[in-house]
PDB file of N, CA, C and O in Angstrom, chain B, residues numbered from 101:
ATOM      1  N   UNK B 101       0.781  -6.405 -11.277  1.00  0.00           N
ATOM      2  CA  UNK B 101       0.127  -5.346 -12.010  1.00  0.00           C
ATOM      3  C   UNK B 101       0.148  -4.047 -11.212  1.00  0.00           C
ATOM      4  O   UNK B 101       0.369  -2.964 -11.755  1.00  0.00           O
ATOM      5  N   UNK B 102      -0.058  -4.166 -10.077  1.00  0.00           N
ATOM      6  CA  UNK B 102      -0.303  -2.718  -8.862  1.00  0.00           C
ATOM      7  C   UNK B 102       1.227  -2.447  -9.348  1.00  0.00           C
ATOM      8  O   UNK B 102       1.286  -1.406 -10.003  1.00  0.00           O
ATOM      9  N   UNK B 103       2.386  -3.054  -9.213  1.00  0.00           N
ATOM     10  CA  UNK B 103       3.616  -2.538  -9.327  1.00  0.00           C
ATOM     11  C   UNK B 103       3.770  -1.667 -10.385  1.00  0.00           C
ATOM     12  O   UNK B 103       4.287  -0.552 -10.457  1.00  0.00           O
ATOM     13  N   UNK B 104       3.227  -2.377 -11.190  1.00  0.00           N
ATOM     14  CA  UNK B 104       3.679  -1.713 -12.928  1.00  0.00           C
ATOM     15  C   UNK B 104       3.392  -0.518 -13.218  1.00  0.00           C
ATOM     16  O   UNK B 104       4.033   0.347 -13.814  1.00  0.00           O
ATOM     17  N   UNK B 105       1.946  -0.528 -12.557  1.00  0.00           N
ATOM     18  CA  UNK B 105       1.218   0.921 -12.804  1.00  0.00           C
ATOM     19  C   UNK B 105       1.676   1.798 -11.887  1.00  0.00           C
ATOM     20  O   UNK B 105       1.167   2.907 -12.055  1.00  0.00           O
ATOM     21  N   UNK B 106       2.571   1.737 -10.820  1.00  0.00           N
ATOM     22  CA  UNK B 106       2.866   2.735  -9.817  1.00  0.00           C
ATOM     23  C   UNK B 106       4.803   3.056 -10.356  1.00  0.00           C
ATOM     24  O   UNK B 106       5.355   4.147 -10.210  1.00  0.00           O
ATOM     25  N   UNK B 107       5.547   1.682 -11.014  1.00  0.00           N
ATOM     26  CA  UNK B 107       6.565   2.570 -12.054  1.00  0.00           C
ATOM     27  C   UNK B 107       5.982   3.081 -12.982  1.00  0.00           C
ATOM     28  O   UNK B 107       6.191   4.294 -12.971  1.00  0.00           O
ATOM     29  N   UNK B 108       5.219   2.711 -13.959  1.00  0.00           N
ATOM     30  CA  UNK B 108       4.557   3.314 -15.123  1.00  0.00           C
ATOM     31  C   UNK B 108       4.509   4.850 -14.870  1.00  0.00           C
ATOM     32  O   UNK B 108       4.898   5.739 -15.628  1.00  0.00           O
ATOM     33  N   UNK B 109       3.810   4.995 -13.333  1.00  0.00           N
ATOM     34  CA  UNK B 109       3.365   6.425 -13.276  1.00  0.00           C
ATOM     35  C   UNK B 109       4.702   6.895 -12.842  1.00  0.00           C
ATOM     36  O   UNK B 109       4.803   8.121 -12.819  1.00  0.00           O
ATOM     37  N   UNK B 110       5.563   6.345 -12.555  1.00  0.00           N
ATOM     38  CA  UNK B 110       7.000   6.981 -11.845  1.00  0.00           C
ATOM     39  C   UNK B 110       6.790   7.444 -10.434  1.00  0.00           C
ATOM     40  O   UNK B 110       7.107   8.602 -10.164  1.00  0.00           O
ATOM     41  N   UNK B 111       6.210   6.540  -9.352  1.00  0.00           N
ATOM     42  CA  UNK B 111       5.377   6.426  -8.217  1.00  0.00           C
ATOM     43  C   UNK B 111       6.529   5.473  -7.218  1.00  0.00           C
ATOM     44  O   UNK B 111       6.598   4.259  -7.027  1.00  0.00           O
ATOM     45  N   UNK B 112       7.426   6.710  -6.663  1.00  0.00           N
ATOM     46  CA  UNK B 112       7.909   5.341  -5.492  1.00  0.00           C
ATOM     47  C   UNK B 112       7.584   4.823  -4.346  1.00  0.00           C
ATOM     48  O   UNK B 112       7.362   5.731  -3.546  1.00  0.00           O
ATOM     49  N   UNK B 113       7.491   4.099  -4.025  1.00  0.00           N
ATOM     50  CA  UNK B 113       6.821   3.354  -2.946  1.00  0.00           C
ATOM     51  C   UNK B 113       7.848   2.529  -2.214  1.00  0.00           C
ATOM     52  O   UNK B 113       8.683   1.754  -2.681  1.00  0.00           O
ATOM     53  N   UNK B 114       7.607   2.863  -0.972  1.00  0.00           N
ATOM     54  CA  UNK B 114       8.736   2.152   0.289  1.00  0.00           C
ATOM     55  C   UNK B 114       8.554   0.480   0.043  1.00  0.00           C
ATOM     56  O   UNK B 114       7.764  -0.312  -0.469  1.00  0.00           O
ATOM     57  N   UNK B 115      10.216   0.516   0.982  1.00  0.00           N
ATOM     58  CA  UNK B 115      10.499  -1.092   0.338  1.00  0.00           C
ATOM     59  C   UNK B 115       9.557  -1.879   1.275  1.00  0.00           C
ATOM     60  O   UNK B 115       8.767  -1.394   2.086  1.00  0.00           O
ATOM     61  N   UNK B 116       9.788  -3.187   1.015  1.00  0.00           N
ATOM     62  CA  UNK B 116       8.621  -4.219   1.526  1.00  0.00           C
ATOM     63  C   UNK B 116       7.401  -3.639   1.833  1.00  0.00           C
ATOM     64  O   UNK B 116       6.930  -3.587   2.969  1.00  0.00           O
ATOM     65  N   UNK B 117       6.591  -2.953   0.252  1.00  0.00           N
ATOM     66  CA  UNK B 117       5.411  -2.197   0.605  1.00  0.00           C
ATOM     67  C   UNK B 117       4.772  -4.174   0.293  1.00  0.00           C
ATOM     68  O   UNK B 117       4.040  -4.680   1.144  1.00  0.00           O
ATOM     69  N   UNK B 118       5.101  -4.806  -0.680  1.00  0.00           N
ATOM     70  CA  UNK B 118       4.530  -6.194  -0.643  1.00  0.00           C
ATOM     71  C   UNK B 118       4.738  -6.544   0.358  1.00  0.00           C
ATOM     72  O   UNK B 118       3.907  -5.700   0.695  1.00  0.00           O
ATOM     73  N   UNK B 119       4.978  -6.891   1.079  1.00  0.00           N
ATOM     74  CA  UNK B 119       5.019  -7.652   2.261  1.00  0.00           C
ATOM     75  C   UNK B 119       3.658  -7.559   3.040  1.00  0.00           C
ATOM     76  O   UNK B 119       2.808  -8.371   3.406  1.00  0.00           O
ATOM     77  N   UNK B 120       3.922  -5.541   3.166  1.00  0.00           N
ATOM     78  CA  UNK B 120       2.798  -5.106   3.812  1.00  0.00           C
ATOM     79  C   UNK B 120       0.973  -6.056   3.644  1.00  0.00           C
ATOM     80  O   UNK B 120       0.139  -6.639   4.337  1.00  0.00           O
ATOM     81  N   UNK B 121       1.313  -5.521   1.840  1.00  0.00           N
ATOM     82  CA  UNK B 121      -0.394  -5.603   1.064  1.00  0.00           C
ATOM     83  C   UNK B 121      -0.712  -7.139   1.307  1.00  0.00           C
ATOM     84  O   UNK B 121      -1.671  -7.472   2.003  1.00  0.00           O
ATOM     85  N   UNK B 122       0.348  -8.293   0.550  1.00  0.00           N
ATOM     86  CA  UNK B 122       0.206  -9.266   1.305  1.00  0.00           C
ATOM     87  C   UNK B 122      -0.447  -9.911   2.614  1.00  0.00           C
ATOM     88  O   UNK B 122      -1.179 -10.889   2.766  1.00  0.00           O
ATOM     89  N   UNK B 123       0.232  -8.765   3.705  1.00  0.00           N
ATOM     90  CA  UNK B 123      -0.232  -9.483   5.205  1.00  0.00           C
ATOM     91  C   UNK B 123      -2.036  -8.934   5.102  1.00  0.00           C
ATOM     92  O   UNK B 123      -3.083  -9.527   5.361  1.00  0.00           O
ATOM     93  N   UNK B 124      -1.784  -7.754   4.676  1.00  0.00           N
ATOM     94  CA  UNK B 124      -3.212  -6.723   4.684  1.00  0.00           C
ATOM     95  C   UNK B 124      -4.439  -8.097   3.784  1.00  0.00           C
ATOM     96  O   UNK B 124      -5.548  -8.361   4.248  1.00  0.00           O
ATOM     97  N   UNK B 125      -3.981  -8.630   2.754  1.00  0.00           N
ATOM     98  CA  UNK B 125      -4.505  -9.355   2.176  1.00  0.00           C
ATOM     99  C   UNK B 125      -4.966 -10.930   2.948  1.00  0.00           C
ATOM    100  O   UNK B 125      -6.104 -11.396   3.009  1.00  0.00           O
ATOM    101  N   UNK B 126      -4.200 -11.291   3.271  1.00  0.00           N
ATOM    102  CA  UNK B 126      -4.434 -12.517   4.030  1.00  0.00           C
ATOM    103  C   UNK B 126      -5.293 -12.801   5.207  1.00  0.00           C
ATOM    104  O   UNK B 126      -5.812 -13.866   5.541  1.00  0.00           O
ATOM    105  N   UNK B 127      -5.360 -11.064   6.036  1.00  0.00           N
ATOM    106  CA  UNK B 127      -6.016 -10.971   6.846  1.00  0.00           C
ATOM    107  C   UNK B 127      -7.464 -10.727   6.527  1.00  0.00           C
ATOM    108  O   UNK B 127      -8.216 -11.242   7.354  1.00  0.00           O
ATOM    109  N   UNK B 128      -8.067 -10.067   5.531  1.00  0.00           N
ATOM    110  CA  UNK B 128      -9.040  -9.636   4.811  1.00  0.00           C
ATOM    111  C   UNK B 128     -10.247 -10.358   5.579  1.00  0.00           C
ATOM    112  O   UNK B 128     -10.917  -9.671   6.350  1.00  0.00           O
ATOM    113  N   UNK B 129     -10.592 -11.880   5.380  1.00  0.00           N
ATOM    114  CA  UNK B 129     -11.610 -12.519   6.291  1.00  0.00           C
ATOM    115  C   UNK B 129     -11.620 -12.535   7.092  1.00  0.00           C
ATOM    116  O   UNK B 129     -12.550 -13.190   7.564  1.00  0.00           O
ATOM    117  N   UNK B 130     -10.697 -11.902   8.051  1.00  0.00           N
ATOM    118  CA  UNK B 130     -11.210 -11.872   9.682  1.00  0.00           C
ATOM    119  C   UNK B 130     -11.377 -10.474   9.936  1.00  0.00           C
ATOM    120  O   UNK B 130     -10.994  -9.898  10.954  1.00  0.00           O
ATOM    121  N   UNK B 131     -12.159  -9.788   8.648  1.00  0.00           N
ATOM    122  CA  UNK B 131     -11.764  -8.647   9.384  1.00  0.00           C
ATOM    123  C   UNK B 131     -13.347  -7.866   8.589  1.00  0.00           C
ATOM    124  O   UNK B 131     -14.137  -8.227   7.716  1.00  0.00           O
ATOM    125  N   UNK B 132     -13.172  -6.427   9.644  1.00  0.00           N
ATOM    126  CA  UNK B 132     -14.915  -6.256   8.693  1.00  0.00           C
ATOM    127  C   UNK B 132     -14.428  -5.155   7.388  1.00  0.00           C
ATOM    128  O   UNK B 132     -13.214  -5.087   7.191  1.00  0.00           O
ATOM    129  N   UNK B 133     -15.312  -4.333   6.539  1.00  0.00           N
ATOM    130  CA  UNK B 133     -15.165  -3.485   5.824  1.00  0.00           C
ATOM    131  C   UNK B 133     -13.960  -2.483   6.166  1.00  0.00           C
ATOM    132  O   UNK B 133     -12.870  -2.249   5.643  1.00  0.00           O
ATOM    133  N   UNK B 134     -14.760  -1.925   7.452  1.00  0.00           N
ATOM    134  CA  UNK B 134     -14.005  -0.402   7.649  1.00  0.00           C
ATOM    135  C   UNK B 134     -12.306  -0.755   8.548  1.00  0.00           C
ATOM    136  O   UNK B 134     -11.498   0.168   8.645  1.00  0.00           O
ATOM    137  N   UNK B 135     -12.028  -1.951   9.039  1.00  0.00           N
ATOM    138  CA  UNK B 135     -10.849  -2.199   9.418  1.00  0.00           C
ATOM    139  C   UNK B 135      -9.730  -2.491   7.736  1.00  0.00           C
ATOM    140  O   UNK B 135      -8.593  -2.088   7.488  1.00  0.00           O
ATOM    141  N   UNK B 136     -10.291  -2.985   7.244  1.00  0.00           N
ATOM    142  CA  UNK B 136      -9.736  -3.421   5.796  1.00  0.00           C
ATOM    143  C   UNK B 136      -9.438  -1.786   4.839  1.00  0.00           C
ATOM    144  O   UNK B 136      -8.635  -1.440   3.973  1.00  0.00           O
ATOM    145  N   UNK B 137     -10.650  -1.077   5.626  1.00  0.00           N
ATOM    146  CA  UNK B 137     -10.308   0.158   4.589  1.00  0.00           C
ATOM    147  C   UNK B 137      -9.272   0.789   5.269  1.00  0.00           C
ATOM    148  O   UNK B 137      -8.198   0.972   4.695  1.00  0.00           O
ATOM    149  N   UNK B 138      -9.459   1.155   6.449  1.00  0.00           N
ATOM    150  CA  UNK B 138      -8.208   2.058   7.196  1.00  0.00           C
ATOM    151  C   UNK B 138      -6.748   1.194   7.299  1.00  0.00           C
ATOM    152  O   UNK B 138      -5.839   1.901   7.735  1.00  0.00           O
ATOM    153  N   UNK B 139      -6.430   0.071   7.042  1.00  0.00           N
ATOM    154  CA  UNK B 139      -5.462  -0.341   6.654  1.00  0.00           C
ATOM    155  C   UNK B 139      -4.491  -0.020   5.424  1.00  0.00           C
ATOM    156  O   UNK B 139      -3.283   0.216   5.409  1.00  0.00           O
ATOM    157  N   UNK B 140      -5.867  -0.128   3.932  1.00  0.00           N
ATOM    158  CA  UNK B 140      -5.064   0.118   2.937  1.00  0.00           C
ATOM    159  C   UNK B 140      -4.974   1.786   2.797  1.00  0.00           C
ATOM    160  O   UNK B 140      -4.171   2.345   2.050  1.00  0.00           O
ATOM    161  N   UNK B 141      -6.056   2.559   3.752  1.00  0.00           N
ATOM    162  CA  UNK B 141      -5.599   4.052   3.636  1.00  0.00           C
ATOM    163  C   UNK B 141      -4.338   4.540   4.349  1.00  0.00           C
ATOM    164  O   UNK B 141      -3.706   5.580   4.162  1.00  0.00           O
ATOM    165  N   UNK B 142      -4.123   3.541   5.211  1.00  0.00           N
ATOM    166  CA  UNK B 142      -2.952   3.666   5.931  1.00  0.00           C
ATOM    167  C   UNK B 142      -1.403   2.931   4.455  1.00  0.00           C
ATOM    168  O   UNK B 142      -0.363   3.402   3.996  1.00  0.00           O
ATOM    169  N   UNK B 143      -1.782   2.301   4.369  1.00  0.00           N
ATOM    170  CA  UNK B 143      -0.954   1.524   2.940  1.00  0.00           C
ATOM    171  C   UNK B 143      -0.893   2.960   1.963  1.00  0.00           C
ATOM    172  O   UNK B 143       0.159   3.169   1.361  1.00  0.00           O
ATOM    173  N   UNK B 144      -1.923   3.843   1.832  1.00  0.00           N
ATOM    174  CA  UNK B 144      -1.869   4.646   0.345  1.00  0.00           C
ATOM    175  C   UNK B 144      -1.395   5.915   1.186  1.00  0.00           C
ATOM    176  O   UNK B 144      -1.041   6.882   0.512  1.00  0.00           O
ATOM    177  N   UNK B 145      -1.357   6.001   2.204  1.00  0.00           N
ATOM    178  CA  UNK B 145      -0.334   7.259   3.736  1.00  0.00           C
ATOM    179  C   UNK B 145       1.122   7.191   3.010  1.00  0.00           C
ATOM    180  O   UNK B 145       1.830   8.009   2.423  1.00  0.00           O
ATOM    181  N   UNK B 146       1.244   5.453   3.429  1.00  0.00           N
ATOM    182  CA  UNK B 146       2.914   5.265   3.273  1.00  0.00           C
ATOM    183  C   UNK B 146       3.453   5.775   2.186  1.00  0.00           C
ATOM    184  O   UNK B 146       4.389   6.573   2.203  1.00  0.00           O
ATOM    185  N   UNK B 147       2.973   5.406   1.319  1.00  0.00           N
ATOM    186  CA  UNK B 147       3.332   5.281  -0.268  1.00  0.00           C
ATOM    187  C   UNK B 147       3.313   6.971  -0.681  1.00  0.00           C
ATOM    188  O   UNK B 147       4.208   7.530  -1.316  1.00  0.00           O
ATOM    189  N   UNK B 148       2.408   7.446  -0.299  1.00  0.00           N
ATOM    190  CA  UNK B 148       2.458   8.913  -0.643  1.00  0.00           C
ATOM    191  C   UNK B 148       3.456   9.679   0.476  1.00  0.00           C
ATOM    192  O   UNK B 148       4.025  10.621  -0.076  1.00  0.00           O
ATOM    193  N   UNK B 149       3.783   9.559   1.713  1.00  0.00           N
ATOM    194  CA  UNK B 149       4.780   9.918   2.407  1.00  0.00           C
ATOM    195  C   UNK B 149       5.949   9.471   1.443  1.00  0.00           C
ATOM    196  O   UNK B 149       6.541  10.406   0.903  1.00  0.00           O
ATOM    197  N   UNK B 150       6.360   8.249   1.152  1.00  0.00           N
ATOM    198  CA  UNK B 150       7.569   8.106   0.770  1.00  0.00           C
ATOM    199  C   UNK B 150       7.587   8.474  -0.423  1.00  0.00           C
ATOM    200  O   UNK B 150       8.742   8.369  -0.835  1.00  0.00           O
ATOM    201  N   UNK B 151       6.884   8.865  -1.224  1.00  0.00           N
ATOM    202  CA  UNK B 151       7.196   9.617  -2.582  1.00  0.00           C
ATOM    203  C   UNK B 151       7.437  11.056  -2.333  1.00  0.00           C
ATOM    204  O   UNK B 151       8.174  11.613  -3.146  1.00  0.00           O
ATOM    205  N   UNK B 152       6.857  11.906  -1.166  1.00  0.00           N
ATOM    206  CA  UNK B 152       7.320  12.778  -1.120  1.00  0.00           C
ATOM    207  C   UNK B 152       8.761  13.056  -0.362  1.00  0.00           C
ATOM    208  O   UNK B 152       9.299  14.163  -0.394  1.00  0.00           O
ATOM    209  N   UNK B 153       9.144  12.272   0.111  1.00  0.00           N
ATOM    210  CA  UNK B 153      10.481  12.421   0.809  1.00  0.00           C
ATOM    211  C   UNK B 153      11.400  11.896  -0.134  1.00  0.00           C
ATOM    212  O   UNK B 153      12.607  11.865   0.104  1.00  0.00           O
ATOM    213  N   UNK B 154      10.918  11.494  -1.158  1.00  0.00           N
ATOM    214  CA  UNK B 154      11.853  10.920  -2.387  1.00  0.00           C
ATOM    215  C   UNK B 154      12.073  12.517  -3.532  1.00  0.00           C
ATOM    216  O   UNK B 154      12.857  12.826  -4.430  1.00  0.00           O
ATOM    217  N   UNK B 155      10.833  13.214  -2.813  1.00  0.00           N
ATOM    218  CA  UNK B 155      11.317  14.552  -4.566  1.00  0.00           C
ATOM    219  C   UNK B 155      11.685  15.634  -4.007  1.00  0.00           C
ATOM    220  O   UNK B 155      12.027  16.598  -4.692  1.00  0.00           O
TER     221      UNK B 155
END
């Protein structure tokens, strides 16, 4: 679903961004709030870097 809505919007996102969210995901219980958040803000960095080097 995250995929769909980021072609939907015409949103590119660097390759093996799954891989990334995945590992980010798995780790989730060993980890507290604010490490989990600066991860996926670091995840929503990438994604917006590589859309702009894409236009």
């Amino acid at each position: 679903m995250f995929y769909k809505a980021l072609a939907s919007d015409s949103i590119s996102y660097p390759d093996y961004l799954d891989v990334y969210i995945s590992s980010a995901w798995e780790n989730v219980d060993a980890l507290n709030k604010k490490q989990v958040q600066i991860i996926f803000d670091g995840l929503s960095e990438w994604v917006s870097a590589s859309e702009n080097d894409l236009n």
